[in-house]
ZAMINU-863380 format. One record per residue (C-alpha): residue number from 1; x, y, z; residue in three letters. Coordinates in steps of 0.1 Angstrom, whole numbers. Layout:
% residues N
{num:NUM c1:X c2:Y c3:Z residu:ala}
...
This chain:
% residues 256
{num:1 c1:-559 c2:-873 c3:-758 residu:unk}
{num:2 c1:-565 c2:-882 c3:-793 residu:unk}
{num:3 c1:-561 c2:-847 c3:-806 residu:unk}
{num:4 c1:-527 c2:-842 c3:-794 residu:unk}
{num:5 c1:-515 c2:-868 c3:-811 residu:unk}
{num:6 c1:-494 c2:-846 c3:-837 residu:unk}
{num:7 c1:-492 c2:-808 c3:-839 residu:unk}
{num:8 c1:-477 c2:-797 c3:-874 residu:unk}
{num:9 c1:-472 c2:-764 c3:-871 residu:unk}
{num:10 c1:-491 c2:-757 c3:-840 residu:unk}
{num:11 c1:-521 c2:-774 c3:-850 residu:unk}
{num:12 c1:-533 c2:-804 c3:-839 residu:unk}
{num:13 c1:-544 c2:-832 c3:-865 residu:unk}
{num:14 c1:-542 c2:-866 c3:-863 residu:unk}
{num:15 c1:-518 c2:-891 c3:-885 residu:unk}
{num:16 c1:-540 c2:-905 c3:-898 residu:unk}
{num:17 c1:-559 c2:-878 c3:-914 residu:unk}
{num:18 c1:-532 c2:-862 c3:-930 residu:unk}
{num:19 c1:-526 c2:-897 c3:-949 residu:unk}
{num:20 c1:-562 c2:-892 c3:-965 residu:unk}
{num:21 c1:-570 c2:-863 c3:-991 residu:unk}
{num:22 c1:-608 c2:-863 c3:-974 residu:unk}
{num:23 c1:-608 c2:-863 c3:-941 residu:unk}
{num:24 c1:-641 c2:-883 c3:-940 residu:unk}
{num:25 c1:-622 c2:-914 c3:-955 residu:unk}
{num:26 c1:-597 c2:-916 c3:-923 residu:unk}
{num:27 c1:-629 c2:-912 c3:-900 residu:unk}
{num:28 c1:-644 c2:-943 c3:-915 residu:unk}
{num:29 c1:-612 c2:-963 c3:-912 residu:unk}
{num:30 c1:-607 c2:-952 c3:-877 residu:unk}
{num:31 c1:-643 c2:-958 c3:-865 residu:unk}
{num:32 c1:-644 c2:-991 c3:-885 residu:unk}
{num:33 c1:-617 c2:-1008 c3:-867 residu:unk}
{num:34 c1:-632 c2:-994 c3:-835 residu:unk}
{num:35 c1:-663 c2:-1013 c3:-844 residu:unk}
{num:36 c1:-644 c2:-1043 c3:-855 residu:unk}
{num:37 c1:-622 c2:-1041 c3:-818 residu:unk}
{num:38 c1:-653 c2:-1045 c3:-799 residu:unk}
{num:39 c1:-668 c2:-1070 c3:-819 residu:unk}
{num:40 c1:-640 c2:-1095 c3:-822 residu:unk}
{num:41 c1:-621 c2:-1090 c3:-788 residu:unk}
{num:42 c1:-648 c2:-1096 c3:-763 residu:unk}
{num:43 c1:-659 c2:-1132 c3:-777 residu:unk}
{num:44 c1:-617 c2:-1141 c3:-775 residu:unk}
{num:45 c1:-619 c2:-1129 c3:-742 residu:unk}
{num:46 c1:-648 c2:-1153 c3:-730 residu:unk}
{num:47 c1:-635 c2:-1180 c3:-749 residu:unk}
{num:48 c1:-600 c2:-1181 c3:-730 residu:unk}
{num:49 c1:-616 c2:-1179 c3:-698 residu:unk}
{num:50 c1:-638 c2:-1211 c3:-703 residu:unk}
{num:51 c1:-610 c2:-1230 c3:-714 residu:unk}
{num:52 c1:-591 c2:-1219 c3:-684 residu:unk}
{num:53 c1:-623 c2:-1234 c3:-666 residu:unk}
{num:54 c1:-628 c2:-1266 c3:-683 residu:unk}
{num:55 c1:-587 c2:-1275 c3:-678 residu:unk}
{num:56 c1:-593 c2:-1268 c3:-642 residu:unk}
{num:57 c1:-620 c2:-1288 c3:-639 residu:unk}
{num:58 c1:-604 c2:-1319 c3:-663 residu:unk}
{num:59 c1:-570 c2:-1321 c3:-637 residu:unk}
{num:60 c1:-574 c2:-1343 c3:-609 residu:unk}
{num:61 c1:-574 c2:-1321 c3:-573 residu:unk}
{num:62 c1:-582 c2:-1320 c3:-543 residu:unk}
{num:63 c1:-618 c2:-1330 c3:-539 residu:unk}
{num:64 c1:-617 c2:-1308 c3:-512 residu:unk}
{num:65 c1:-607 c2:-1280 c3:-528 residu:unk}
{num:66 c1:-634 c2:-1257 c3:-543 residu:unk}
{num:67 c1:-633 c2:-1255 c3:-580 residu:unk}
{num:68 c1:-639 c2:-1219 c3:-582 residu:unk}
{num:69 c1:-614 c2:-1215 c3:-556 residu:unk}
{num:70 c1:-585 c2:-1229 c3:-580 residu:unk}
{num:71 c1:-598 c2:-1208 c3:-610 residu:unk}
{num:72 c1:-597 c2:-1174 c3:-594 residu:unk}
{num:73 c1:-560 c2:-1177 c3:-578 residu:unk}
{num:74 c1:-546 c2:-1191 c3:-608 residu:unk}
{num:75 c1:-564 c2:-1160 c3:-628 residu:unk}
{num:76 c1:-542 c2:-1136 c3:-600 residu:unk}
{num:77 c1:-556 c2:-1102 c3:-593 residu:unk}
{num:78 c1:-541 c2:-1089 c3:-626 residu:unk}
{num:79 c1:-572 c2:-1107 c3:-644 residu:unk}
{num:80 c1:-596 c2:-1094 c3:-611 residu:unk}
{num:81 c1:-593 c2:-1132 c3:-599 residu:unk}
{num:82 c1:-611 c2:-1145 c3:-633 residu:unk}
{num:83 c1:-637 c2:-1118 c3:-638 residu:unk}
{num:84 c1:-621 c2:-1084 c3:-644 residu:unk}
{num:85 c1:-648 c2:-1063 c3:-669 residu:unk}
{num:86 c1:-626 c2:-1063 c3:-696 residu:unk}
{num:87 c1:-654 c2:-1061 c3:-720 residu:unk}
{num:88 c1:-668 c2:-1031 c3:-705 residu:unk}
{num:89 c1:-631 c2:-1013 c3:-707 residu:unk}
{num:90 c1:-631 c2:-1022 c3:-746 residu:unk}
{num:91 c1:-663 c2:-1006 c3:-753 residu:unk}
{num:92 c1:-654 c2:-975 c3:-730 residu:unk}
{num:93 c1:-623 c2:-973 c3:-751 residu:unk}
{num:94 c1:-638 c2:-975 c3:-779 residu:unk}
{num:95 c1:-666 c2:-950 c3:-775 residu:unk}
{num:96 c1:-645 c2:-924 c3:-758 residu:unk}
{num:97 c1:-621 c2:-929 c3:-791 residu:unk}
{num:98 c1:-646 c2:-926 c3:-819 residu:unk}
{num:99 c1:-657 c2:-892 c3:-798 residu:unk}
{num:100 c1:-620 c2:-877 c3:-795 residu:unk}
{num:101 c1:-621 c2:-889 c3:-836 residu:unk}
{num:102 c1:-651 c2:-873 c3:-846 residu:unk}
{num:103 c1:-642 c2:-836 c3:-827 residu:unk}
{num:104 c1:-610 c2:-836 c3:-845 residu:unk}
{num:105 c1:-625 c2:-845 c3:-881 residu:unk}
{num:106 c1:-651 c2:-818 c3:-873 residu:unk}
{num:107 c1:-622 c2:-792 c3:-858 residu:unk}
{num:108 c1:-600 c2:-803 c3:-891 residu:unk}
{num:109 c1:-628 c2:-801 c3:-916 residu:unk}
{num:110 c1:-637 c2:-766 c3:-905 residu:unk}
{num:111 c1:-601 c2:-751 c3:-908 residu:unk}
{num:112 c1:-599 c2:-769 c3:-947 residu:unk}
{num:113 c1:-629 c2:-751 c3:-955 residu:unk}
{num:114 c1:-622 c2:-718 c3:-936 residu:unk}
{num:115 c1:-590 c2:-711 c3:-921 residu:unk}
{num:116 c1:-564 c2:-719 c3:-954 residu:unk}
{num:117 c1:-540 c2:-687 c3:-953 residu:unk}
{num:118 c1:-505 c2:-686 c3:-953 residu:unk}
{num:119 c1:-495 c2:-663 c3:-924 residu:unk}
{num:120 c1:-461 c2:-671 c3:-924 residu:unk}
{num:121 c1:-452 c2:-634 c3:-934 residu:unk}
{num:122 c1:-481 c2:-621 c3:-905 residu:unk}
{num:123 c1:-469 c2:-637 c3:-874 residu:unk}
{num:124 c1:-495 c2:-621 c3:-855 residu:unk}
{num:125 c1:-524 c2:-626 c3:-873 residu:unk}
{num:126 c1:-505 c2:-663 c3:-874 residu:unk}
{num:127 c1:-512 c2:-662 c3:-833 residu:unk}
{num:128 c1:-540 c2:-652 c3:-834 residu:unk}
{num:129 c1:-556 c2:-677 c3:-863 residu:unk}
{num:130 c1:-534 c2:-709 c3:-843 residu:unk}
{num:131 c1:-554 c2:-694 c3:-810 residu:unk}
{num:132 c1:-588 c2:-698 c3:-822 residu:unk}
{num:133 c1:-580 c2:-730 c3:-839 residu:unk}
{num:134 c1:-564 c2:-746 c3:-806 residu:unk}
{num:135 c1:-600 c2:-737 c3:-787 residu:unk}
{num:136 c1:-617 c2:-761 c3:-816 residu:unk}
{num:137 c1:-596 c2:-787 c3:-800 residu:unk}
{num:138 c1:-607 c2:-778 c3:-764 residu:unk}
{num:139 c1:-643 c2:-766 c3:-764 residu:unk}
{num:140 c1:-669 c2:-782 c3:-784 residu:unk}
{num:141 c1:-697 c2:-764 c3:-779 residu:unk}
{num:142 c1:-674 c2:-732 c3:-795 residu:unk}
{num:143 c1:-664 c2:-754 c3:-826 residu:unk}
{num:144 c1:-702 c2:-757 c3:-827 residu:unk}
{num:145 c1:-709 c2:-721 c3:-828 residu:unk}
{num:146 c1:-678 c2:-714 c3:-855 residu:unk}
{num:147 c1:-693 c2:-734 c3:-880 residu:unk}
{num:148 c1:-726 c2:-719 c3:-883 residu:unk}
{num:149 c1:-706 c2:-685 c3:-876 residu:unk}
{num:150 c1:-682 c2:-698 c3:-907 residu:unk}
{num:151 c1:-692 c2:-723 c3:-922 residu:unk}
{num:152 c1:-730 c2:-714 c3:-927 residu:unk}
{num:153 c1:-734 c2:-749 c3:-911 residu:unk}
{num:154 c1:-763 c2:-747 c3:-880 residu:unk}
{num:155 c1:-756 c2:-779 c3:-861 residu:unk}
{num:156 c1:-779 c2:-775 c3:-838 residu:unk}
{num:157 c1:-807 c2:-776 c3:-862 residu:unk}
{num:158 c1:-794 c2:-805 c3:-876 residu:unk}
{num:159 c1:-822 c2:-821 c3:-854 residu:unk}
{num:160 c1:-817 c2:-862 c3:-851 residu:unk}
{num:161 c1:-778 c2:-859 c3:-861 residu:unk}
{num:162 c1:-773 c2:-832 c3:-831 residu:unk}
{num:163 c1:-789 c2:-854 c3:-810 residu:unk}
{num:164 c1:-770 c2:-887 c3:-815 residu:unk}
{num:165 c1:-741 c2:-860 c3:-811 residu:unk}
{num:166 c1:-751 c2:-851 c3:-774 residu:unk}
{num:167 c1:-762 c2:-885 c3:-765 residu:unk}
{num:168 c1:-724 c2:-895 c3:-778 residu:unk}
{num:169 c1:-709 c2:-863 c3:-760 residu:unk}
{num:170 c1:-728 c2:-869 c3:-728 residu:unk}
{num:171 c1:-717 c2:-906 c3:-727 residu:unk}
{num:172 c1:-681 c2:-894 c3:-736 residu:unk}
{num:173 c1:-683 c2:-872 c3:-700 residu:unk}
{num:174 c1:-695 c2:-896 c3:-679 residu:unk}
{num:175 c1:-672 c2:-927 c3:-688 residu:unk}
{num:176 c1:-643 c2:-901 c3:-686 residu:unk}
{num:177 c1:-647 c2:-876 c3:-659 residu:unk}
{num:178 c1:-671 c2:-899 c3:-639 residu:unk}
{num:179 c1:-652 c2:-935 c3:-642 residu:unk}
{num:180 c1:-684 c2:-945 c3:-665 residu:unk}
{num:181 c1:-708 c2:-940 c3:-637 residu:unk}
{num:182 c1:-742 c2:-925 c3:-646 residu:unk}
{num:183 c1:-745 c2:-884 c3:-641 residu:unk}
{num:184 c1:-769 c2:-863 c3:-641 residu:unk}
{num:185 c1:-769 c2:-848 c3:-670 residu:unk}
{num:186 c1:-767 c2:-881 c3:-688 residu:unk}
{num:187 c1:-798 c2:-896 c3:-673 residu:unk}
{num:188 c1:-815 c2:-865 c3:-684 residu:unk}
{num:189 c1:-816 c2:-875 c3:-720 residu:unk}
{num:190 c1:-848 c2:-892 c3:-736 residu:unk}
{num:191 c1:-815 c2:-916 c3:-754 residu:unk}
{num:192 c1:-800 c2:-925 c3:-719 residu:unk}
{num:193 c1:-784 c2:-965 c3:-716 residu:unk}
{num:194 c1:-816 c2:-978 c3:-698 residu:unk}
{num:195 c1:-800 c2:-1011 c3:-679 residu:unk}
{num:196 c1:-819 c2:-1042 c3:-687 residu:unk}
{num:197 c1:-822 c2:-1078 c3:-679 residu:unk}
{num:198 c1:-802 c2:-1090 c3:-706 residu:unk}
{num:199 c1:-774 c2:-1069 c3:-688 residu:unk}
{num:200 c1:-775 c2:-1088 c3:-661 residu:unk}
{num:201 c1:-769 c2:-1061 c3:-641 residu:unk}
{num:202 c1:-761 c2:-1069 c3:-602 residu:unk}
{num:203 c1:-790 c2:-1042 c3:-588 residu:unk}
{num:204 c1:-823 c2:-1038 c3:-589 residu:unk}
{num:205 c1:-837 c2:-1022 c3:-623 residu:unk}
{num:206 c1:-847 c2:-987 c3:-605 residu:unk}
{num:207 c1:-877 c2:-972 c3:-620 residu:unk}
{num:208 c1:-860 c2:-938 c3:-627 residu:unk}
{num:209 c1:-825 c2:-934 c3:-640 residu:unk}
{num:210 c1:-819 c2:-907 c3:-615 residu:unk}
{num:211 c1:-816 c2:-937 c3:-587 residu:unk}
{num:212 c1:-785 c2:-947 c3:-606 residu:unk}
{num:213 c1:-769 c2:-916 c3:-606 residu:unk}
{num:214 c1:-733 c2:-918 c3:-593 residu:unk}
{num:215 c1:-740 c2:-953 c3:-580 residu:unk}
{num:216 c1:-740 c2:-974 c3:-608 residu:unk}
{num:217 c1:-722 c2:-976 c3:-642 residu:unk}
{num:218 c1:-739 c2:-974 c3:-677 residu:unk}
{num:219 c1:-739 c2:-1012 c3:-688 residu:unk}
{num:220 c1:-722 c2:-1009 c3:-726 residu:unk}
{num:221 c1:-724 c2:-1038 c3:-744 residu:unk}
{num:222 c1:-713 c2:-1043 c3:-782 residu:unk}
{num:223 c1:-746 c2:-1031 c3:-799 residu:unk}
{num:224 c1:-748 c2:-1005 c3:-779 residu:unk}
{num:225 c1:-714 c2:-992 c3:-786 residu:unk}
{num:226 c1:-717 c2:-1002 c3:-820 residu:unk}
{num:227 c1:-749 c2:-974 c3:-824 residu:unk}
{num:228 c1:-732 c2:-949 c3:-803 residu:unk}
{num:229 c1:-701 c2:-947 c3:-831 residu:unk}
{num:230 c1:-724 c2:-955 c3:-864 residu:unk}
{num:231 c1:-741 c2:-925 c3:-855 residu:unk}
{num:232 c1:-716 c2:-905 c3:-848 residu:unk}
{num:233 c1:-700 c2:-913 c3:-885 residu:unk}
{num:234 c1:-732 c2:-911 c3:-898 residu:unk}
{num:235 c1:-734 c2:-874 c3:-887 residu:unk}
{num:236 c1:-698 c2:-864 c3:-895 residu:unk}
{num:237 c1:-712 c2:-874 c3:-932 residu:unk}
{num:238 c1:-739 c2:-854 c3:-928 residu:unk}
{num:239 c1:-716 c2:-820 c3:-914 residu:unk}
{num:240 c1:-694 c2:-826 c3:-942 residu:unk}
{num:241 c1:-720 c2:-826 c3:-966 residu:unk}
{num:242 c1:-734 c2:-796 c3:-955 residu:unk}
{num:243 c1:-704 c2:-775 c3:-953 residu:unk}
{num:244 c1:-696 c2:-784 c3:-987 residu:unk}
{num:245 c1:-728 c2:-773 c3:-998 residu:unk}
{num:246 c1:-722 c2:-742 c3:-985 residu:unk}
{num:247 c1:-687 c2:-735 c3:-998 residu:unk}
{num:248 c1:-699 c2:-747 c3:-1033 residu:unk}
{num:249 c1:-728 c2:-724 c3:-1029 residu:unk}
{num:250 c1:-709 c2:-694 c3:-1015 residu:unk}
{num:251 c1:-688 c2:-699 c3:-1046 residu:unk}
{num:252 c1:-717 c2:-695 c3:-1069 residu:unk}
{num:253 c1:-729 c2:-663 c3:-1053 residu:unk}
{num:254 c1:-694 c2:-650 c3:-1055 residu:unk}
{num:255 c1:-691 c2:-659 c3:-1091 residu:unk}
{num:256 c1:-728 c2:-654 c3:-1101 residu:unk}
């Protein structure tokens, strides 16, 4: 995972955000070159596979020899004969990512703002603190309820932003836990991937999404994925924002 990247003194935070003074900065460069992966690999992918198609079909052969024939065994079964859905495992990647990304900027941003003691003479209050912050890690929903319970941040009220945040979350599930194949709760969302022509999908466009339910996978594609981690950037700027407010306004009360 993502998160387990580094662990300096038993809490987890990635490299790259300790390189940044605001976390928000090493979001955006992480998420940025995820958008700029799925953007620029996919085309190079296509592009070697026709010219592996046109040199095939410039050699003189065997006129007996089918054409597609010769393309898919010189591809092997390491490229899935020619036709192995490599675009669809770079935008899984990259979603997936950007969500691992986000939970840890959120976990990290949270502790900055709220968890800054030095326990090093209170080892058990240490244990206890390096507890709660390793369920931040693990359990979003209860990183969710510790910043309105310390940050004075309500995410759940944060009404468009909390939904591209489940949309994201939901999609996250299913392309980990269910190999990418629709699930239920997925296909409950009002934001659910609809499949469409343009995907060129090979099944019947169902008239409910609940038909594609652990049959089908969730067709990706760049601008799709491309939404799924704008928004998600968009709303760690929004959370941040927030919780500053509130620290910078908890600081006047104290003072005022």
């Amino acid at each position: 995972m993502v998160a387990e990247l580094m662990k300096p003194n038993g809490v987890v935070m990635l490299t790259e955000l300790r390189a940044y003074s605001d976390p928000y900065d090493a979001l955006r460069e992480q998420l940025e070159q995820l958008r700029g992966l799925i953007k620029r690999v996919p085309p190079l992918i296509q592009a070697d596979r026709e010219r592996r198609w046109t040199e095939v079909g410039q050699r003189p052969g065997d006129p007996e020899t089918d054409m597609v024939y010769i393309y898919e065994t010189e591809a092997g079964p390491e490229e899935g004969y020619g036709y192995a859905p490599y675009d669809q495992i770079l935008y899984s990647t990259a979603i997936v990512t950007a969500w691992e990304s986000f939970h840890v900027y959120l976990a990290h941003l949270l502790e900055r703002r709220c968890l800054k003691y030095n326990l090093k003479d209170h080892p058990v209050l240490g244990s206890l603190v390096d507890a709660e912050r390793s369920r931040w890690d693990r359990q979003f929903q209860f990183l969710v309820d510790r910043y309105d319970q310390f940050g004075g941040v309500k995410l759940r009220k944060l009404a468009v932003t909390w939904e591209d945040i489940l949309h994201a979350q939901e999609l996250r599930n299913a392309l980990v836990h269910n190999l990418g194949y629709y699930t239920a709760n997925y296909v409950k969302r009002p934001d659910a991937r609809w499949p469409s022509e343009a995907d060129e999908v090979p099944y019947t466009i169902p008239e409910t999404l609940e038909e594609l339910v652990n049959r089908q996978q969730i067709p990706l594609g760049e601008s799709f994925t491309d939404g799924v981690i704008t928004k998600l950037l968009a709303a760690a700027k929004v959370i941040g924002d927030q919780l500053y407010e509130e620290e910078t306004a908890g600081g006047r009360t104290a003072s005022g």
